[in-house]
C-alpha positions as CSV (number, residue, x, y, z in Angstrom):
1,X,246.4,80.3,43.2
2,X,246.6,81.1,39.6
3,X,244.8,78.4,36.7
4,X,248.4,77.9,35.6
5,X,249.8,77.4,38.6
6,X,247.4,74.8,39.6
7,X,247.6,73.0,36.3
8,X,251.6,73.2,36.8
9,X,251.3,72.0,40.3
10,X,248.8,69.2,39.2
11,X,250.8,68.0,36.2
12,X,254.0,67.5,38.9
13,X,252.2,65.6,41.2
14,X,250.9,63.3,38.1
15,X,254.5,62.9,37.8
16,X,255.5,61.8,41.0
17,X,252.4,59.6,41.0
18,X,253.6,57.8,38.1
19,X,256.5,56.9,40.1
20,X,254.3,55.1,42.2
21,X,253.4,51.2,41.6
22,X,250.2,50.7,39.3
23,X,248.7,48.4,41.5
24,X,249.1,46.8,44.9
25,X,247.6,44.6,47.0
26,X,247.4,46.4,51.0
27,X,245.2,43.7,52.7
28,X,241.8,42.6,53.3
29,X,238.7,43.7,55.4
30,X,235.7,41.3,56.3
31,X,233.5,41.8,53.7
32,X,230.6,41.0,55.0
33,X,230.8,43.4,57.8
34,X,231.2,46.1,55.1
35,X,227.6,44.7,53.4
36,X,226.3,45.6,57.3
37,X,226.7,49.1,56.5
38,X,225.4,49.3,52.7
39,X,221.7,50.1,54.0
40,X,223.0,53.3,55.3
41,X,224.0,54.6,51.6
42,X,221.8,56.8,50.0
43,X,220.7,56.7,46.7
44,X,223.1,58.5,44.0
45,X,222.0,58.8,40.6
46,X,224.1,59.0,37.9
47,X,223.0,62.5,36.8
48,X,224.0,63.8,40.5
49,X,227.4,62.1,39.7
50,X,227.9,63.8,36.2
51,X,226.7,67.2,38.2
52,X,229.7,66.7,40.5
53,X,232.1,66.3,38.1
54,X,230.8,68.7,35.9
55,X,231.0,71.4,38.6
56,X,234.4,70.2,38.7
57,X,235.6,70.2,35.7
58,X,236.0,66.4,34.9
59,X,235.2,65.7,31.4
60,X,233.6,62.0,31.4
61,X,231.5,60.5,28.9
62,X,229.4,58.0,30.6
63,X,226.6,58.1,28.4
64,X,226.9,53.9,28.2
65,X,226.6,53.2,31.7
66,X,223.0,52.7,33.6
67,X,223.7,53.8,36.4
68,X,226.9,54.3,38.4
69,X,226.0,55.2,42.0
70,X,227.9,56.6,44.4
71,X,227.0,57.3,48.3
72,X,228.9,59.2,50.5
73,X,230.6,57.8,54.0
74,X,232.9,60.4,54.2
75,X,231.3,64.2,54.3
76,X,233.7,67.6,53.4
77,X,233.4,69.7,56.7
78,X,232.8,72.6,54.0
79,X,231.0,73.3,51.3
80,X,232.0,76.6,50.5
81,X,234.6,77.1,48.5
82,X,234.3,73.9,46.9
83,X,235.6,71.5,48.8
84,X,239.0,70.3,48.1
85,X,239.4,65.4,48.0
86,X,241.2,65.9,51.4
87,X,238.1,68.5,53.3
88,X,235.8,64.9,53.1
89,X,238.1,63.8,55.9
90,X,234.5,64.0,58.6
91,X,232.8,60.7,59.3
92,X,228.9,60.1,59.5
93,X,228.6,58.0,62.7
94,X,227.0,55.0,61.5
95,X,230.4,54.9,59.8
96,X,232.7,55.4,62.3
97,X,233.3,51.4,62.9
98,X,234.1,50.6,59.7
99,X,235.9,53.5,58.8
100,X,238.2,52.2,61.8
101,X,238.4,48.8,60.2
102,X,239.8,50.1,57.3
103,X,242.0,52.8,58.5
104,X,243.5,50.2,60.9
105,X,245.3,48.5,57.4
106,X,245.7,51.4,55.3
107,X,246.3,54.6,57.6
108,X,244.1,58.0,57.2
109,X,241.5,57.9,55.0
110,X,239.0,60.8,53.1
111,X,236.8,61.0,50.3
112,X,235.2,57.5,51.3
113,X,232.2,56.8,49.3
114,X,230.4,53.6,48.1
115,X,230.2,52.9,44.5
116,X,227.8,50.8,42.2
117,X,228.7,49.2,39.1
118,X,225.8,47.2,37.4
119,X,226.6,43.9,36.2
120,X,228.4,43.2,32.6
121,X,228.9,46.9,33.0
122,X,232.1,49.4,32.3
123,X,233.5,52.3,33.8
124,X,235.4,53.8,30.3
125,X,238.9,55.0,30.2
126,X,239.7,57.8,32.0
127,X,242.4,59.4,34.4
128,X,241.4,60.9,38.1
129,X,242.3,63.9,39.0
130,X,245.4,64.3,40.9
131,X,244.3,65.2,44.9
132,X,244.7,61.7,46.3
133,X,246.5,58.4,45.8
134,X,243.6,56.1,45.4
135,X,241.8,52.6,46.9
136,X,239.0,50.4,46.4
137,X,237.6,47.3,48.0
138,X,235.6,45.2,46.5
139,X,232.6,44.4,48.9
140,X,230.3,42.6,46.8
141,X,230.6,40.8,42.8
142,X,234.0,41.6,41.4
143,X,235.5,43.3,39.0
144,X,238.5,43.7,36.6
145,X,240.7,47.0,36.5
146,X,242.9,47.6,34.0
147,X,245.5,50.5,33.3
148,X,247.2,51.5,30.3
149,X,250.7,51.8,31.4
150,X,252.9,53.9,28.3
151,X,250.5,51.4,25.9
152,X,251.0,48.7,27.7
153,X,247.7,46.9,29.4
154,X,248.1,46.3,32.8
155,X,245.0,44.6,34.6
156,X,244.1,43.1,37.9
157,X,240.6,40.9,39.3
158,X,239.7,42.0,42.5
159,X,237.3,40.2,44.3
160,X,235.4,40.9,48.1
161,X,237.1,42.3,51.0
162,X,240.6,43.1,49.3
163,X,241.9,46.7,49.9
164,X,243.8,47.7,46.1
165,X,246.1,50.7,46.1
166,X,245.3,52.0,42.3
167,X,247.4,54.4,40.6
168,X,244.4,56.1,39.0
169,X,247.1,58.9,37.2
170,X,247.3,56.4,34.8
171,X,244.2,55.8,32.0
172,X,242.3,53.0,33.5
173,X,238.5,51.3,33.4
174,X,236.8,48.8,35.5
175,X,235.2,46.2,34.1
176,X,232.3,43.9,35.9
177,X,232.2,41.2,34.0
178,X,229.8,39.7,35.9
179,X,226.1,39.4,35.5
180,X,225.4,40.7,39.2
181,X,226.2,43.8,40.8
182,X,229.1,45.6,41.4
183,X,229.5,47.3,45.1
184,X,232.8,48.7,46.4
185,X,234.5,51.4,48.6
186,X,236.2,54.0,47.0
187,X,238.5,56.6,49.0
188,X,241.5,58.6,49.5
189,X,244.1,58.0,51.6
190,X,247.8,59.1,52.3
191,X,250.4,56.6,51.0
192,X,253.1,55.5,52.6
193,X,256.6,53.8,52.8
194,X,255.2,50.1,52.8
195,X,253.3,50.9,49.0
């Protein structure tokens, strides 16, 4: 596929998207069974995470942040071509369980990761890219999105164990306005009639 054919086919999904609600509560998991499985994540720096995204092509200036970990539960079953958000559809077994948990509420899920915000720490405005509708659950601390909706703020707490669908085609930041740590799941997944 042709560069303007993928930016033509990425701008009409962002479209569609935006059609989508901003934010939406889906349900909850147990959060403490999701801090069972936090000793299998790996260490991610941040410069591996600005790496990734440089390699493909996201543009973020997180020079203010610490650290911003991420750990993958999810793995793409390729690496080569670069993988596209819906090739990290393969679970690492110590996953498995609570991948199962979560799809049980939600559906299919890829691109699962863990993510690490430090305390009194923000994720700046940005916009994901458009290859997956979007959801987080907070596992441990809390933290605040908000969106900016056609200038308007829109912003939601989120506390441990609730799953958030996030229309992340809008401009949005998180905000842990908390002293402690920030861990949460990220992921994919396919939404559906009930959003």
């Amino acid at each position: 596929m042709s560069n303007s054919n993928s930016i033509y086919t990425n701008r009409k999904t962002i479209q569609l998207r935006k059609d989508n609600p901003v934010v939406r509560f889906l349900g909850t998991v147990d959060p403490d069974k999701c801090l069972d499985y936090i000793v299998h994540a790996k260490d991610w720096g941040l410069q591996d995470t600005l790496q990734l995204r440089t390699n493909n092509g996201i543009d973020y200036d997180v020079s203010k942040l610490q650290s911003y970990n991420h750990s993958n539960i999810h793995s793409p079953y390729t690496t080569n071509p670069e993988p596209e958000t819906t090739d990290y559809n393969c679970v690492y077994p110590e996953y498995q369980s609570l991948v199962n948990d979560i799809e049980s509420t939600i559906g299919n899920t890829y691109r699962m990761r863990w993510a690490k915000l430090n305390g009194g720490e923000v994720l700046d405005w940005h916009m994901d890219p458009p290859t997956g509708d979007r959801f987080i659950i907070v596992v441990r601390g809390s933290h605040e999105v908000q969106l900016d909706v056609k200038g308007k703020i829109v912003s939601q707490q989120m506390g441990p164990g609730e799953i958030w669908y996030i229309n992340s085609n809008w401009y949005h930041r998180v905000i842990n306005n908390s002293l402690d740590d920030r861990y949460a799941i990220l992921g994919c997944f396919d939404i559906n009639s009930s959003i």
